[in-house]
C-alpha positions as CSV (number, residue, x, y, z in Angstrom):
1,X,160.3,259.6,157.5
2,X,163.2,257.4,158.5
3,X,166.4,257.3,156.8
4,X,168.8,254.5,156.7
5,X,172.3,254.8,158.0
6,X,174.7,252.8,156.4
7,X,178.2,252.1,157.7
8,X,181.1,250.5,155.6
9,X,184.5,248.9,157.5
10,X,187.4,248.7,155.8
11,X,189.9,246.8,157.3
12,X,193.4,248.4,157.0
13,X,195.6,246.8,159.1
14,X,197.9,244.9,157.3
15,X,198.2,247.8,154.9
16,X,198.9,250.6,158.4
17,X,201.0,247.4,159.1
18,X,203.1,247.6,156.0
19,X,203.7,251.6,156.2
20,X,204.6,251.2,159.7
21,X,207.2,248.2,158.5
22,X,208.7,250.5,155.3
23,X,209.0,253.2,157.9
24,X,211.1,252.0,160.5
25,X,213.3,250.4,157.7
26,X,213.9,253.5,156.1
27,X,214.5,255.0,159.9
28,X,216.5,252.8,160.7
29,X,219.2,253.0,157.6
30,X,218.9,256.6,157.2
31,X,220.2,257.1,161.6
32,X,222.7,254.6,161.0
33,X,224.1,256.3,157.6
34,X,223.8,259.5,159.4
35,X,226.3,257.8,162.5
36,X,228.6,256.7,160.0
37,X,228.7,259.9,158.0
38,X,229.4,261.8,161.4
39,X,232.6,259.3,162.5
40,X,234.1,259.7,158.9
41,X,233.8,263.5,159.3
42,X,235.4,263.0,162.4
43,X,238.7,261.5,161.5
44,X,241.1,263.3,159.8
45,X,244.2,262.7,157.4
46,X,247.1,263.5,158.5
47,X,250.9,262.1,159.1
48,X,251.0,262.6,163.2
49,X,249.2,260.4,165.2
50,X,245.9,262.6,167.3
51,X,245.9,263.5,170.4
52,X,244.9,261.0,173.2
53,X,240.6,261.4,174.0
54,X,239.9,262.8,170.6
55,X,239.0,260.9,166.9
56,X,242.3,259.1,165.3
57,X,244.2,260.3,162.5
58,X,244.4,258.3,159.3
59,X,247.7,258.0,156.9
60,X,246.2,256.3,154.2
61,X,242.0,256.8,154.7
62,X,241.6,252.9,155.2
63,X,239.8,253.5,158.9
64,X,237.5,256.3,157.5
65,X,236.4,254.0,154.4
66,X,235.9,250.7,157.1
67,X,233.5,252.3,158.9
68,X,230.1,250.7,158.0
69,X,226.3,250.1,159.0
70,X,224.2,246.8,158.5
71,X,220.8,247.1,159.3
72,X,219.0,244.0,160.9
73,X,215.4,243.7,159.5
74,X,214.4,241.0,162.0
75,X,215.2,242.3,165.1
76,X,215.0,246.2,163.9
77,X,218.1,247.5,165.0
78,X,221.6,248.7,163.2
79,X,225.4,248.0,164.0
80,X,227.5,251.0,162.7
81,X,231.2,250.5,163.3
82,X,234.5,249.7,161.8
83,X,234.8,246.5,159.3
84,X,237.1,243.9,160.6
85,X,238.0,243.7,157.4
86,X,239.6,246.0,156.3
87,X,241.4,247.5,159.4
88,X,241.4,244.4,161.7
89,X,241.0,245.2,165.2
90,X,242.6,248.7,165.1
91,X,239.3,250.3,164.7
92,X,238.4,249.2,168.3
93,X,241.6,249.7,169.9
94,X,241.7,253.3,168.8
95,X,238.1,253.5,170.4
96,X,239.2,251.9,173.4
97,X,243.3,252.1,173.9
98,X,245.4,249.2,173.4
99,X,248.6,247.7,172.5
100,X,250.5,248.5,169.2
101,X,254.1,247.1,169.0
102,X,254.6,246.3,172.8
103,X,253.3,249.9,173.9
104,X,250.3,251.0,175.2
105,X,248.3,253.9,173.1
106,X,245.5,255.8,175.4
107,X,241.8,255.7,173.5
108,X,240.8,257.8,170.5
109,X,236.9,257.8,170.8
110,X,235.5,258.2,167.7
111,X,232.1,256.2,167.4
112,X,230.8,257.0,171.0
113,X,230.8,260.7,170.4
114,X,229.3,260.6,166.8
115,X,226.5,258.7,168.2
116,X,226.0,260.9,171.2
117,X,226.5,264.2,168.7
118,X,223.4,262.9,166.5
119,X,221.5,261.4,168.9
120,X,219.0,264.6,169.4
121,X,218.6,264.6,166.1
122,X,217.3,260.5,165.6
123,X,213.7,261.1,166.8
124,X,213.3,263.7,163.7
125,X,214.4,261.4,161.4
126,X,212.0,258.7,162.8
127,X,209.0,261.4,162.6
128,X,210.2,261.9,158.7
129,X,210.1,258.8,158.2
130,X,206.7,258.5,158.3
């Protein structure tokens, strides 16, 4: 007695494709809200300016509510910084020094180390992403 084996292919690929797609989207957008929410947490309100190597202080909150993410679908990658905007080009002068009124102000990093404090934690939001 012989029996018949009978195989079936279904082709899935544009559907794994389209998971895939949603996936890195929603990766992407969650890490770059997650970078924003870590830079606002790091600047604080007060009335005296910070001290030089560590996150600015704000007066009024205006630098804390600038800082925003775009996501670019196209080439898969996100921008998280300061709006030009709303704070002009303070937001990268206090990341990298400048000048304010004729006088020099050393840097107040504050999007280099919110990156680098969640970037262990990126890969586990790409593997729950999925």
């Amino acid at each position: 007695m012989t029996t018949a084996l009978k195989i079936r292919f279904v082709d899935n690929l544009s559907r794994l494709a389209t998971v895939a797609d949603r996936a890195r989207r929603r990766y992407l957008y969650r890490a770059a809200a997650y970078v924003r929410t870590t830079a606002r947490r790091s600047i604080r309100r007060r009335k005296s300016p910070s001290a030089p190597n560590s996150p600015p202080s704000t007066r009024t909150g205006r630098l804390k509510k600038a800082i925003r993410f775009y996501v670019d679908q196209a080439r898969g990658l996100a921008l998280v910084g300061p709006s030009v905007d709303v704070v002009g080009p303070a937001g990268a002068e206090h990341e990298h020094g400048g000048q304010w009124r004729d006088e020099h102000f050393a840097p107040r990093p504050y999007m280099g180390p919110a990156y680098e404090l969640t970037r262990p934690k990126l890969p586990d939001f790409y593997r729950q992403s999925f």
